[in-house]
C-alpha positions as CSV (number, residue, x, y, z in Angstrom):
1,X,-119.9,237.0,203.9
2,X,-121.9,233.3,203.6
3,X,-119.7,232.4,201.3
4,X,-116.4,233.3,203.2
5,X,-118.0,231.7,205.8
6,X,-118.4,228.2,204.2
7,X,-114.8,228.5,202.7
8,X,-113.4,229.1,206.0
9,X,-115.5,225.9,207.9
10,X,-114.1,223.9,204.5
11,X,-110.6,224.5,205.2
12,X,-110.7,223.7,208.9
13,X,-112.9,220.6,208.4
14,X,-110.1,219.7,205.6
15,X,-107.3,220.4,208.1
16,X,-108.7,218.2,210.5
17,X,-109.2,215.5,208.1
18,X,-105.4,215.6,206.8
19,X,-104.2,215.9,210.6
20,X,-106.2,212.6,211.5
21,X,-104.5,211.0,208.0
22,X,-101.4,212.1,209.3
23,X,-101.4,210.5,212.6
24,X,-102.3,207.6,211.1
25,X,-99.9,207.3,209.2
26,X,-96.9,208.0,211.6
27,X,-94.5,205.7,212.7
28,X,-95.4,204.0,216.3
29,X,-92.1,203.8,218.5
30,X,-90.1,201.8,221.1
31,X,-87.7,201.9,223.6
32,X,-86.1,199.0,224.7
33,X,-83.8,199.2,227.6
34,X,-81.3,196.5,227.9
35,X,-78.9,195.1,225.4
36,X,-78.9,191.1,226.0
37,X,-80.1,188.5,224.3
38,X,-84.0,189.8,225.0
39,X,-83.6,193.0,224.8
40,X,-82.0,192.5,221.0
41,X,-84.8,190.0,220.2
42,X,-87.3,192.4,221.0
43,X,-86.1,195.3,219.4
44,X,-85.2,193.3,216.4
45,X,-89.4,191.7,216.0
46,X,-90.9,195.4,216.5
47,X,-88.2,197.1,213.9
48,X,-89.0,194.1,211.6
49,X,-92.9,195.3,211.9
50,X,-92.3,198.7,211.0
51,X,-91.6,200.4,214.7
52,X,-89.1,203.2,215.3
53,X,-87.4,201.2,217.8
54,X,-84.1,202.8,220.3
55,X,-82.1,200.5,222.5
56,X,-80.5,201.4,225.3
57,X,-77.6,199.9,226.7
58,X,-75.6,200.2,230.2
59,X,-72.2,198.8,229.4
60,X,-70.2,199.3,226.1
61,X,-71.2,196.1,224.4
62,X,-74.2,194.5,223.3
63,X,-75.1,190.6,224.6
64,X,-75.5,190.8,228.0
65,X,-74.6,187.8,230.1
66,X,-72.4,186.0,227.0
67,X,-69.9,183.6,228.6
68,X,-66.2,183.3,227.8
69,X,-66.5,180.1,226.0
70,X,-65.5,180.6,222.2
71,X,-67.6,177.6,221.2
72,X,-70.5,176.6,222.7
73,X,-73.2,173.7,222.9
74,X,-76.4,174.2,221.7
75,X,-79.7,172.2,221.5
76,X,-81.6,170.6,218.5
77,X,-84.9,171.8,217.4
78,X,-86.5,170.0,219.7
79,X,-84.4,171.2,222.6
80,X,-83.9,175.1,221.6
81,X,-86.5,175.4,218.6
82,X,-86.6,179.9,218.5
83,X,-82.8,179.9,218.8
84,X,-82.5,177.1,215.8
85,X,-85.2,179.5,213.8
86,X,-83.0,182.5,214.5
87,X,-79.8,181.0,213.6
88,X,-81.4,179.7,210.4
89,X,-82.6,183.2,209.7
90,X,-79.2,185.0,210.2
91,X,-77.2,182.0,208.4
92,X,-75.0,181.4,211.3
93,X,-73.3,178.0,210.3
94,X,-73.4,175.1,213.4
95,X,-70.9,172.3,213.5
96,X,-72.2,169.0,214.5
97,X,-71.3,167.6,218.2
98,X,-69.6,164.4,218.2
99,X,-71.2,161.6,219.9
100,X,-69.3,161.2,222.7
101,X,-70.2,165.1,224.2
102,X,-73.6,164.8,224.1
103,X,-73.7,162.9,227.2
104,X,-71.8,164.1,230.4
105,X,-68.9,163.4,231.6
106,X,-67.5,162.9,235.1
107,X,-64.4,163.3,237.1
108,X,-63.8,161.6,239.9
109,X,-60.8,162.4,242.1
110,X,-59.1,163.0,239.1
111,X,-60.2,160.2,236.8
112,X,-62.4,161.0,234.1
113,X,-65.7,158.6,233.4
114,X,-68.1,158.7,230.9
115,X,-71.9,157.3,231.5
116,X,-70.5,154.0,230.8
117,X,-67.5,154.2,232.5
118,X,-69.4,154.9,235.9
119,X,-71.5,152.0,235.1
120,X,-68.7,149.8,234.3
121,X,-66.2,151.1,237.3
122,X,-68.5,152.9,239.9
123,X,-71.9,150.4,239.4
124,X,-72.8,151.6,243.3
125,X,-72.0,155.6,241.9
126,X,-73.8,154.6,238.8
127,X,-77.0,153.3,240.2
128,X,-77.4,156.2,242.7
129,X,-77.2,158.5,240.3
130,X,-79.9,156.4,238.4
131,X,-81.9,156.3,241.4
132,X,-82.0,160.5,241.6
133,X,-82.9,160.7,238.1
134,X,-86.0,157.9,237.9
135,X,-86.9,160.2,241.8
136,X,-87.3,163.5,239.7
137,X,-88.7,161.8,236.5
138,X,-91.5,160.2,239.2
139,X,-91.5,164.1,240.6
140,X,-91.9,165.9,236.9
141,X,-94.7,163.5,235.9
142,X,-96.8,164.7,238.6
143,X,-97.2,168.1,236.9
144,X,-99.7,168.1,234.7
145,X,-99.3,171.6,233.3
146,X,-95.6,173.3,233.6
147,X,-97.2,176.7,233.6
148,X,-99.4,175.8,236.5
149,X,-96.8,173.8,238.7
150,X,-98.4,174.8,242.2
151,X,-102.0,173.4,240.8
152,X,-102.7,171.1,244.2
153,X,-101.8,171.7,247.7
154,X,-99.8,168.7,247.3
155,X,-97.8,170.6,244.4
156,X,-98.0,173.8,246.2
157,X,-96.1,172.2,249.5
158,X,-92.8,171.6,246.9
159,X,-92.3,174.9,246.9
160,X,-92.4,175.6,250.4
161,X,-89.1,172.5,250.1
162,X,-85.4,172.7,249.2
163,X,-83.9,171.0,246.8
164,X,-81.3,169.7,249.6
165,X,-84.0,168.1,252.0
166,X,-85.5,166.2,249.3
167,X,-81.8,164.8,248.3
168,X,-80.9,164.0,251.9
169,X,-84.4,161.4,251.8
170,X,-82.8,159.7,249.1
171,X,-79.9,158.7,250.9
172,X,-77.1,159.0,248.2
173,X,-73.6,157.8,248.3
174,X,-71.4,160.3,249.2
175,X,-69.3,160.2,245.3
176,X,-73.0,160.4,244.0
177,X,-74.3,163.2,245.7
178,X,-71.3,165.4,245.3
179,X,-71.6,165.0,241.7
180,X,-75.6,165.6,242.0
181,X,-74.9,168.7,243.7
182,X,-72.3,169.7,241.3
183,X,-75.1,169.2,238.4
184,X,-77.5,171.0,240.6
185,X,-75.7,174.4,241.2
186,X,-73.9,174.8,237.6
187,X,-77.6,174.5,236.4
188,X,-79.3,176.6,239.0
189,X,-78.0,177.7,242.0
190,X,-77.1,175.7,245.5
191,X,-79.6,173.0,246.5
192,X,-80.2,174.1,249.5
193,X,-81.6,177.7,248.2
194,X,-83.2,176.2,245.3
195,X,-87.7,175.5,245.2
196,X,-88.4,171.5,245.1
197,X,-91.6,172.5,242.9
198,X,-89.5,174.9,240.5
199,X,-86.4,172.2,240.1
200,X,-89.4,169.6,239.6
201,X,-91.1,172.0,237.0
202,X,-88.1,172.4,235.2
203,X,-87.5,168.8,234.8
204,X,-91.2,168.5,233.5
205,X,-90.1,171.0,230.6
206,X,-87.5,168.8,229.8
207,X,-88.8,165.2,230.1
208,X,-88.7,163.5,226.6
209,X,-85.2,166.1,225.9
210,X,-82.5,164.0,226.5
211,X,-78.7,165.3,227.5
212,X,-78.0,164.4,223.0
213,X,-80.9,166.9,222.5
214,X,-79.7,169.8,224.4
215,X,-75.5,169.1,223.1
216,X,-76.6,169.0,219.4
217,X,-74.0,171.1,217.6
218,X,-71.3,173.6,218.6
219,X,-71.8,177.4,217.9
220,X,-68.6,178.4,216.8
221,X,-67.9,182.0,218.9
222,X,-70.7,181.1,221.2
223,X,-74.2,183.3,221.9
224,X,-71.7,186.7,221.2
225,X,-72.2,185.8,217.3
226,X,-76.3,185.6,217.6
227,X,-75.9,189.2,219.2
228,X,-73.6,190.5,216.8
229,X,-75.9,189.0,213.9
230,X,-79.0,190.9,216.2
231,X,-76.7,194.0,216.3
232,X,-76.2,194.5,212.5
233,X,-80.1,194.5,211.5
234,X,-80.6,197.2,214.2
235,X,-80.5,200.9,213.1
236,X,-80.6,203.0,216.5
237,X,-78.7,201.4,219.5
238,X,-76.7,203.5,222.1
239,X,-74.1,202.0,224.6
240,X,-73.1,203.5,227.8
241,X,-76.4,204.7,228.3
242,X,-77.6,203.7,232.1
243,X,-81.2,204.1,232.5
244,X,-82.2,205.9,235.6
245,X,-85.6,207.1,235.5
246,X,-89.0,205.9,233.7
247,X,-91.6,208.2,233.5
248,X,-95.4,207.0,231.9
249,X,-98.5,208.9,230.8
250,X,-101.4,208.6,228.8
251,X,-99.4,210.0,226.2
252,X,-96.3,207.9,225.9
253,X,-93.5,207.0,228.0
254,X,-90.1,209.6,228.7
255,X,-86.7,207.1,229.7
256,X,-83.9,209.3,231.2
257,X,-80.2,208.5,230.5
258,X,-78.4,211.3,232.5
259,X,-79.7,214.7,231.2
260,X,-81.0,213.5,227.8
261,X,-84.8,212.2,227.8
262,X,-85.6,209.4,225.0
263,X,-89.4,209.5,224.4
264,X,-91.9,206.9,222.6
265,X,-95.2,205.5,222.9
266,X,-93.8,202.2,224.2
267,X,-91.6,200.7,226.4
268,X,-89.7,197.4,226.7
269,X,-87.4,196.9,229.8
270,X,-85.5,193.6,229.4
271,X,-82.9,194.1,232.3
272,X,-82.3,191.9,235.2
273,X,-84.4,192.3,238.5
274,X,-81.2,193.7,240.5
275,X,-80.5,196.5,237.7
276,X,-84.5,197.1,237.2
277,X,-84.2,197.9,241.3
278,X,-82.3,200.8,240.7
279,X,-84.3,202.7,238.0
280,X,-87.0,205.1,239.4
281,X,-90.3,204.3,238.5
282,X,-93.6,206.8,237.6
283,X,-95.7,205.6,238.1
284,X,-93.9,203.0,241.0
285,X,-94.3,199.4,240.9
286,X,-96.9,197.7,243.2
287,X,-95.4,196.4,246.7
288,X,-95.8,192.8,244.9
289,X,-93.4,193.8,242.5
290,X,-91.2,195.6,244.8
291,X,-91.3,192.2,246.6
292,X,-90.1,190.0,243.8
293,X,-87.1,192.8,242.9
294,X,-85.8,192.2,246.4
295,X,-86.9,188.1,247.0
296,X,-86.7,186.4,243.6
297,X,-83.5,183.9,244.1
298,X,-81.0,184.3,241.2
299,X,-77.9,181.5,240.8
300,X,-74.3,182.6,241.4
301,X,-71.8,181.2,239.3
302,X,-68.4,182.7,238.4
303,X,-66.2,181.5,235.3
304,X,-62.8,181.3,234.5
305,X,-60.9,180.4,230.9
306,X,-57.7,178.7,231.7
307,X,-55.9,178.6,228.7
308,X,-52.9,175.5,228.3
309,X,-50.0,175.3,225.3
310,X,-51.7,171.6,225.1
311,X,-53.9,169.9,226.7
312,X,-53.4,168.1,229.8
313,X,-55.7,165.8,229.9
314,X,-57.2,162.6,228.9
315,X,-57.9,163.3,224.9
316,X,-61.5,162.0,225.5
317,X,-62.5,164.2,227.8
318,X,-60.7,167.2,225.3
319,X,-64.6,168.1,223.5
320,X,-66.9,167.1,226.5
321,X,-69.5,169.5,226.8
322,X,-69.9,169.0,230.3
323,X,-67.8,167.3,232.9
324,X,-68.9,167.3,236.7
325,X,-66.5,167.0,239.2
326,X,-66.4,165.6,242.9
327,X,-62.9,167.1,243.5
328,X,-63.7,170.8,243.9
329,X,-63.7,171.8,240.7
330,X,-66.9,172.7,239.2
331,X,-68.4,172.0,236.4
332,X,-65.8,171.3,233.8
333,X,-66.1,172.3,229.9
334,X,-63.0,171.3,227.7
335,X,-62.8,173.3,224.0
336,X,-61.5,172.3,221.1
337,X,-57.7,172.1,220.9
338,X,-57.3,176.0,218.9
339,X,-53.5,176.3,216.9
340,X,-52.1,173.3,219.6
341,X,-53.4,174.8,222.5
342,X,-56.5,174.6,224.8
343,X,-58.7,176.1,227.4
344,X,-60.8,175.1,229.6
345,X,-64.2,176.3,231.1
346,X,-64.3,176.1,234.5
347,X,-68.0,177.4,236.2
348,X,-68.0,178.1,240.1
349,X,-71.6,178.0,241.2
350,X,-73.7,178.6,244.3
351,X,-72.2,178.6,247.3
352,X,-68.8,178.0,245.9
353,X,-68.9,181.2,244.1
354,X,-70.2,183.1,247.0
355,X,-67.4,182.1,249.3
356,X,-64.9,182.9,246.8
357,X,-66.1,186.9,246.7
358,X,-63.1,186.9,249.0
359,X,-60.7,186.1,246.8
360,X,-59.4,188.1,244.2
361,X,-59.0,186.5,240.6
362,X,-55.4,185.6,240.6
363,X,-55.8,184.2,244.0
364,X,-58.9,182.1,242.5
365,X,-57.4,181.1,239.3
366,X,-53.7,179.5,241.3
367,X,-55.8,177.9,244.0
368,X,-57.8,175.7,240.7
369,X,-54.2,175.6,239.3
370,X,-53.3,173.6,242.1
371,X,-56.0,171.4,242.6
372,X,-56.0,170.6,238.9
373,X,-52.1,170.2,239.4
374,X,-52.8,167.6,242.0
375,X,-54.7,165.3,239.2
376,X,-52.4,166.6,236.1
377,X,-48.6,167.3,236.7
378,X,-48.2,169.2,233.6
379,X,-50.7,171.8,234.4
380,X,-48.8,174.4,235.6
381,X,-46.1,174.3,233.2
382,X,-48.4,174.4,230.2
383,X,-50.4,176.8,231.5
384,X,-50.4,180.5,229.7
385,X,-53.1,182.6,230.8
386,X,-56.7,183.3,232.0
387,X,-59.5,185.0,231.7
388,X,-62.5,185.5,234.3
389,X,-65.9,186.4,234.6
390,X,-67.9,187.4,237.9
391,X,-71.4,187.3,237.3
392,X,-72.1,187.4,241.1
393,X,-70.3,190.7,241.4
394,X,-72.0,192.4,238.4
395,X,-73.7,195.3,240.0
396,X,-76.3,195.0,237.5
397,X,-76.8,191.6,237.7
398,X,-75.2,190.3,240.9
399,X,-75.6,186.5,240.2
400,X,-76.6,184.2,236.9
401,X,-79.5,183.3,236.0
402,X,-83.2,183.2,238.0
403,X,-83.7,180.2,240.7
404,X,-86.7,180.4,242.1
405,X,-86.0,180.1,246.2
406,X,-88.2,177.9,247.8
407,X,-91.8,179.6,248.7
408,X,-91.0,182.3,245.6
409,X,-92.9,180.3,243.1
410,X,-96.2,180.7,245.1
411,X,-95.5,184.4,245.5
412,X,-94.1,185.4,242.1
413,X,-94.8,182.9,239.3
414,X,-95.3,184.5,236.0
415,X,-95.6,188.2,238.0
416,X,-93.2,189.9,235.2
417,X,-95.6,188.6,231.6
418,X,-98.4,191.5,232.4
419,X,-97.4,194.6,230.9
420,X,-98.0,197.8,233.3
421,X,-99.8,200.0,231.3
422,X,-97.2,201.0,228.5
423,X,-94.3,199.0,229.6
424,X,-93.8,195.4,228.8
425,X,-91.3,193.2,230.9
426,X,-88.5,190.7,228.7
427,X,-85.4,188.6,230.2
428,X,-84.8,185.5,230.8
429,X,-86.1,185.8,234.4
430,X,-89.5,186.5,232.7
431,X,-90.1,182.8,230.5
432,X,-92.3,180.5,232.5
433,X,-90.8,177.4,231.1
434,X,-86.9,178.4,229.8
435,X,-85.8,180.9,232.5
436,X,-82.2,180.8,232.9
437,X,-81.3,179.8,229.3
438,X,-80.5,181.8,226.1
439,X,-84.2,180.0,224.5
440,X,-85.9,181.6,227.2
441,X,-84.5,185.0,226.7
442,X,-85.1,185.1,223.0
443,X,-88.4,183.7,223.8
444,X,-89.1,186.4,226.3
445,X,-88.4,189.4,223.8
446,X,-90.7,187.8,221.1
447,X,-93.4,187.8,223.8
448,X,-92.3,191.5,224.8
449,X,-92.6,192.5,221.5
450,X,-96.0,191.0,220.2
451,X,-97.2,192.7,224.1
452,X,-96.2,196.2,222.6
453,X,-98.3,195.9,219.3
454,X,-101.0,194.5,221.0
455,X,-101.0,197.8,223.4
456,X,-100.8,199.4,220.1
457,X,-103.9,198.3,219.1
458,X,-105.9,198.4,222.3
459,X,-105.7,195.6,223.7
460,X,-105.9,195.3,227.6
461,X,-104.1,192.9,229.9
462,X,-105.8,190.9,232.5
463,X,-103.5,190.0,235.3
464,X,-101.6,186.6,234.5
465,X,-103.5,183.3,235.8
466,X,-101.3,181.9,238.6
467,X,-101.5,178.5,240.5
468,X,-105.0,177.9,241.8
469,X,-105.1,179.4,245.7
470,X,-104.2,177.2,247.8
471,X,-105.1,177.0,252.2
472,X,-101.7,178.2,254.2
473,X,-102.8,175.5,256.3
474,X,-103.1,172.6,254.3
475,X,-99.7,173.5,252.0
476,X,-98.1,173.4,255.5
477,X,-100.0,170.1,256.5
478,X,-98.4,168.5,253.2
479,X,-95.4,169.8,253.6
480,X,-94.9,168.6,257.1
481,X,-92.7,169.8,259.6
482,X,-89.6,172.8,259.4
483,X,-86.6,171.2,258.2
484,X,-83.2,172.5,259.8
485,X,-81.5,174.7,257.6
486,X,-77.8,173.4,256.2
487,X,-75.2,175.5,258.2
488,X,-71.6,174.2,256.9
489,X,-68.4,176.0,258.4
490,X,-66.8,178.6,256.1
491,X,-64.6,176.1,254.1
492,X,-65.8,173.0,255.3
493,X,-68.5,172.8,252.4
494,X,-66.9,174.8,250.0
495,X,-66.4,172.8,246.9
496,X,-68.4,170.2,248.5
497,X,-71.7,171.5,249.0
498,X,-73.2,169.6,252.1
499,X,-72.8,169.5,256.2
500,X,-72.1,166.6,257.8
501,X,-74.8,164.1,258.7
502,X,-76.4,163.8,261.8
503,X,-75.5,161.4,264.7
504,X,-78.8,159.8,264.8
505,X,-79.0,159.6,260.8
506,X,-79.0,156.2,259.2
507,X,-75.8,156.5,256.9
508,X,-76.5,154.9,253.1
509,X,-75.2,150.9,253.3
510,X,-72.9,152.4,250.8
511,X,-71.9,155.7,251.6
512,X,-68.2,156.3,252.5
513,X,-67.0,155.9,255.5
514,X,-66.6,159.4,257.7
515,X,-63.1,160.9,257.2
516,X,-61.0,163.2,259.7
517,X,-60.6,166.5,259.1
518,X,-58.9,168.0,256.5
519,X,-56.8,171.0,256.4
520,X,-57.2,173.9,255.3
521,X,-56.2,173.9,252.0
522,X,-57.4,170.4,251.7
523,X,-60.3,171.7,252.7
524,X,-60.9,174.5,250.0
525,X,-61.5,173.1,246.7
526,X,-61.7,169.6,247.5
527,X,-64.3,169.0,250.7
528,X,-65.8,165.7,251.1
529,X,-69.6,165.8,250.2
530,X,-71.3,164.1,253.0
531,X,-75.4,164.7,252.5
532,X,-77.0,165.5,255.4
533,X,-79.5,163.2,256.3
534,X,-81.3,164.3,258.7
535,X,-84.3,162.4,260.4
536,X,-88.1,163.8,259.0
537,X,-91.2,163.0,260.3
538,X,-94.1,160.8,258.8
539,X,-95.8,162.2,256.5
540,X,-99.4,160.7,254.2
541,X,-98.1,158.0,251.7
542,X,-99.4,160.1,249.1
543,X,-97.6,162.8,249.4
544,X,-93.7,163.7,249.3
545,X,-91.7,162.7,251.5
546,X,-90.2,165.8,252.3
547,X,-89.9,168.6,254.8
548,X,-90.9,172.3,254.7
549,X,-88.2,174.8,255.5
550,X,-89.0,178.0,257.9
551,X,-90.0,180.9,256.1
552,X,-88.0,183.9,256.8
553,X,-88.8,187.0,258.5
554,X,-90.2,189.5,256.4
555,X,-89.1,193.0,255.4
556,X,-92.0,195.8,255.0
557,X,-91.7,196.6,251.8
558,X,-91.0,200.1,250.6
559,X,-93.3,201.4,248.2
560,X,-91.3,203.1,244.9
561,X,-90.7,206.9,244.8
562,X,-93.8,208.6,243.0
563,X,-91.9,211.8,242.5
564,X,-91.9,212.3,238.7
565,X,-88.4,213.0,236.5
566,X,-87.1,216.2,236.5
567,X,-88.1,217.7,232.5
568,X,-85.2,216.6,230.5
569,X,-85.0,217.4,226.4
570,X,-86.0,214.7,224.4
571,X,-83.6,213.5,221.3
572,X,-85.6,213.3,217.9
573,X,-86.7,209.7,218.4
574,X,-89.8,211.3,220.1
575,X,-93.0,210.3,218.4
576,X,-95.5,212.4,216.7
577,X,-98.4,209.6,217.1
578,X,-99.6,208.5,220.6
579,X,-101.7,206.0,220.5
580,X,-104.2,205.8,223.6
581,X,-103.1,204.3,226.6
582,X,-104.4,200.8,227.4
583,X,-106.4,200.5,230.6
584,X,-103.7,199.1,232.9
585,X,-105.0,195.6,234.7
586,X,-105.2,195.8,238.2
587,X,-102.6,194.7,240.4
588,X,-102.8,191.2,242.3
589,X,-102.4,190.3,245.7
590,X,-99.2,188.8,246.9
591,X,-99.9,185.2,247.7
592,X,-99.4,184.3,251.2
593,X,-96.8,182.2,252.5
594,X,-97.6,178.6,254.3
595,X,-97.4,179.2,257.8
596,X,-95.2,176.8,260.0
597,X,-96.7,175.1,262.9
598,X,-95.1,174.9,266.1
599,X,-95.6,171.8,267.9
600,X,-98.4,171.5,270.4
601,X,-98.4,171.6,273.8
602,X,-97.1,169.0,276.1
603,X,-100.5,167.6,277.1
604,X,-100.9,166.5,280.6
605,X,-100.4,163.0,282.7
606,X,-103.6,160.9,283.4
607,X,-104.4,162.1,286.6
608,X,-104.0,166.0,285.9
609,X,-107.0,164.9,283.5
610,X,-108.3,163.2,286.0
611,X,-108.7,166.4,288.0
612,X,-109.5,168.6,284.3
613,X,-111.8,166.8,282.0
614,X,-111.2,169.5,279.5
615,X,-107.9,168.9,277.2
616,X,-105.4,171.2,277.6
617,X,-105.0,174.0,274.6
618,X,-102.8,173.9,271.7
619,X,-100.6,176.7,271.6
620,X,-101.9,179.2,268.4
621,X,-100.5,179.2,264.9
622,X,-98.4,182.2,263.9
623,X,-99.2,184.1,261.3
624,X,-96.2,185.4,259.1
625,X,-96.5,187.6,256.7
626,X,-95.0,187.4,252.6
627,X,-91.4,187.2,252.4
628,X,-88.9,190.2,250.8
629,X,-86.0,189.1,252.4
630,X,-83.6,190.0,250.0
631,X,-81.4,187.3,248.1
632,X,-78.3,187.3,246.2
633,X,-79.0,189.5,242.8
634,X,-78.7,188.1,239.7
């Protein structure tokens, strides 16, 4: 009996042991949910390191927000150095840019300048738009650290600033701030919706990378060749498969795609705020979080391919990487000439692209048909076809690309790097110091995926450091007094960006001279660009000059749904080893927003203090509470 006894505690302990050996040696998994450029990066890095990995895709196609352009402009190694690395790695041949792309291009009313055109024909254009530039450098040297911007209270107050006060200081001629604001918008989004600090934070990132660095060489087929190339080392990717609920344990992590389940121990979501909004969350994000879905600012920009039997215009402007125009037609990009024909890129941004949501594409594409008709006569009857692309109206994306808002920086910056307890966040929305760009989205899935085997391991997250606090008082102090919002008529700034000036505003010596009214279709997709200069108070010499905009009202915010998923059957990709759950890192308070002052009381005549020694009292500050208005989705 002793004996059998001993057998039978040697076969369990033996059991045991081989169970243990087996876990070890099973294969950790992934899910990554969303198909763009980060998603792909991400799921590419943990397949490469051995993980079962699954991607899951919405739409029927892999690449996310790819543009229509068949040939696009990329930077040098010192401009784009991951995206140069991967396109090395998948041998995906470049063509070198000819020299006269890798500097803009302009056209004004028509007439197309290069840099040293403008400085040759325009000198006044020229040296405002000189002016701007030496402004920001000035602005972008005063951040020591890009992934600190708001690191002083005098920092901090840029956020609480649009782009569009800070322009109207400078006093530009009207030719040069249309073009400005052209620049502005195709990059990020309208001026007037855009963060001082974050526009100044991004120009720190890119000081030292000149306009030759960043239009290096031309990607034949554009960014939809890098996916592909992502697409083909992937073994397990599914399209059509909208993600609508995300369920985590201490076991691993269930996604649900309809009535299927997909299980693993991991998670990576790399989707856009606005389609990340509308996936059920279990545990639910924290009401900062729920904030930043609803208030983060994302660009709007809508593009149309116009394709021509031959080109129409000036042959040096046929290769330009960029062209800005001041004639209501965005910013311009002109392929290569393909079999005798041509197209052209044409990007609709910020406002411009939100007032069109009205129009429906044909009506769109024959209203830039006859502007460009205007300036080239044989545009119409070369003309052949189009092609457009809505970002803005993308349900799932509803804009471009992230532009911080002014005030968002202070409330949000760097909230999406901290992984919550088995999910790690990836985008291009999530990449301190490249948001918005296809580096920063292959940046953020290498950063996603290196998060996810450091879970794996044990490793715990500490919320991310953010700007150092900062008093509401004094960011409101620097900031100086509420600036009046921009409030343009419904046409009267479309294509042209800013209201009228003020009557008590000190017109530029140089500006143009006020002009009637146009009509209507004069109007759309040509309005004069007038900045609005509008008087600002005094503020310390060492700090900007520049106004803080109102904060708006706040939203409560509504805390996510903690009902779990209904039990759904999960496909094979379920894994047998569950590594233990990392401790998650506790969730930081929302930062609060400057409060504005109101002005003080009217204080009284001499001989009311005559009568009343005491001076009379200040009215009291108001308190407001953290924005979640929400903004225009990306």
């Amino acid at each position: 009996m002793a004996a059998a006894w001993v057998r039978l505690c040697a076969l369990v302990l033996i059991g045991a042991s081989s169970a243990t050996a087996l876990a070890k040696d099973k294969t950790p998994s992934a899910i990554v949910v969303g198909g763009g450029m980060a998603g792909l990066t991400a799921a590419y890095e943990l397949q490469a390191k051995g993980w079962q990995v699954t991607l899951l895709e919405a739409k029927d196609s892999m690449g996310g927000r790819s543009g229509l352009a068949t040939s696009e402009w990329i930077g040098n190694d010192k401009a784009q150095p991951v995206l140069n690395q991967y396109l090395q790695r998948f041998k995906l041949d470049t063509l070198p840019a000819p020299e006269f792309v890798r500097t803009p291009g302009y056209l004004i009313d028509g007439e197309y300048f290069s840099a040293a055109d403008l400085a040759i024909k325009q000198p006044a254009t020229a040296d405002a738009i000189k002016r701007y530039e030496k402004t920001l450098d000035d602005l972008a040297r005063s951040i020591d650290d890009p992934l600190n911007p708001a690191a002083s209270s005098t920092l901090f107050a840029l956020d609480q600033i649009n782009v569009s006060a800070w322009l109207d200081k400078l006093q530009l001629p009207a030719t040069a701030r249309q073009l400005i604001n052209q620049e502005i918008r195709t990059r990020y989004d309208e001026p007037s919706r855009l963060s001082l600090l974050y526009f100044a934070q991004q120009a720190r990132v890119y000081r030292g990378i000149g306009d030759r660095d960043l239009r290096a060489a031309r990607l034949p087929g554009g960014s939809p060749v890098l996916a592909q190339a992502f697409v083909k080392q992937l073994k397990t990717l599914k399209t059509h498969s909208p993600v609508t609920a995300i369920v985590q344990d201490k076991d691993g992590v269930t996604v649900k795609v309809g009535a299927v389940g997909y299980q693993a121990d991991y998670l990576v979501l790399a989707v856009p705020l606005r389609a990340l909004a509308k996936i059920q969350m279990t545990p639910g994000l924290d009401a900062q979080h729920m904030a930043a879905l609803k208030g983060t600012n994302y660009g709007w920009r809508d593009q149309l391919l116009l394709k021509f039997k031959n080109p129409v215009w000036e042959s040096r402007a046929r290769m330009s990487g960029e062209i800005f125009s001041n004639a209501g037609l965005g910013m311009l990009w002109v392929e290569p000439a393909l079999k005798g024909g041509a197209n052209l890129v044409i990007n609709l941004s910020g406002d411009n692209a939100r007032l069109l949501q009205a129009f429906g594409d044909k009506q769109m594409v024959d209203q830039v048909l006859i502007r460009l008709h205007a300036f080239y006569p044989q545009a119409r009857g070369a003309f052949t076809g189009y092609e457009v692309k809505r970002y803005s109206a993308d349900p799932g994306t509803g804009g471009a690309y992230l532009a911080y808002g002014p005030g968002q920086i202070s409330k949000y910056w760097r909230l999406w790097e901290r992984p919550m307890q088995r999910v790690t966040f990836a985008g291009e929305h999530t990449d301190a110091l490249y948001p918005g760009t296809l580096e920063g989205a292959l940046r953020s899935g290498q950063r996603a995926a290196g998060q996810v085997e450091d879970l794996a391991a044990g490793k715990s997250f500490d919320p991310v450091a953010k700007a150092a606090p900062v008093a509401a008082a004094a960011g409101a102090a620097a900031a100086g007094a509420v600036a009046a919002k921009e409030k343009p008529g419904f046409f009267s700034g479309l294509f042209g960006g800013g209201a009228k000036p003020e009557p008590s505003a000190k017109p530029a010596p140089d500006a143009a001279p006020a002009k009637e009214k146009p009509g209507f279709f004069s109007r759309l997709f040509g309005a004069d660009e007038a900045p609005a200069a509008q008087p600002q108070p005094a503020v310390k010499a060492a700090e900007p000059a520049v106004t803080a905009p109102s904060a708006p009202a706040a939203e409560p915010v509504a805390p996510a749904a903690a009902a779990a998923a209904p039990a759904v059957k999960p496909e094979p990709v379920k894994a047998t080893s569950k590594p233990a759950a990392a401790k998650p890192a506790p969730a930081k308070a929302a930062v609060k927003h400057a409060p504005a002052h109101k002005p003080a009381a009217k204080q009284p005549s001499k001989a009311e203090a005559a009568k009343k020694k005491a001076p009379s009292k200040t009215e009291p500050v108001k308190k407001q509470p953290a924005a979640d208005t929400a903004t225009q989705a990306n």
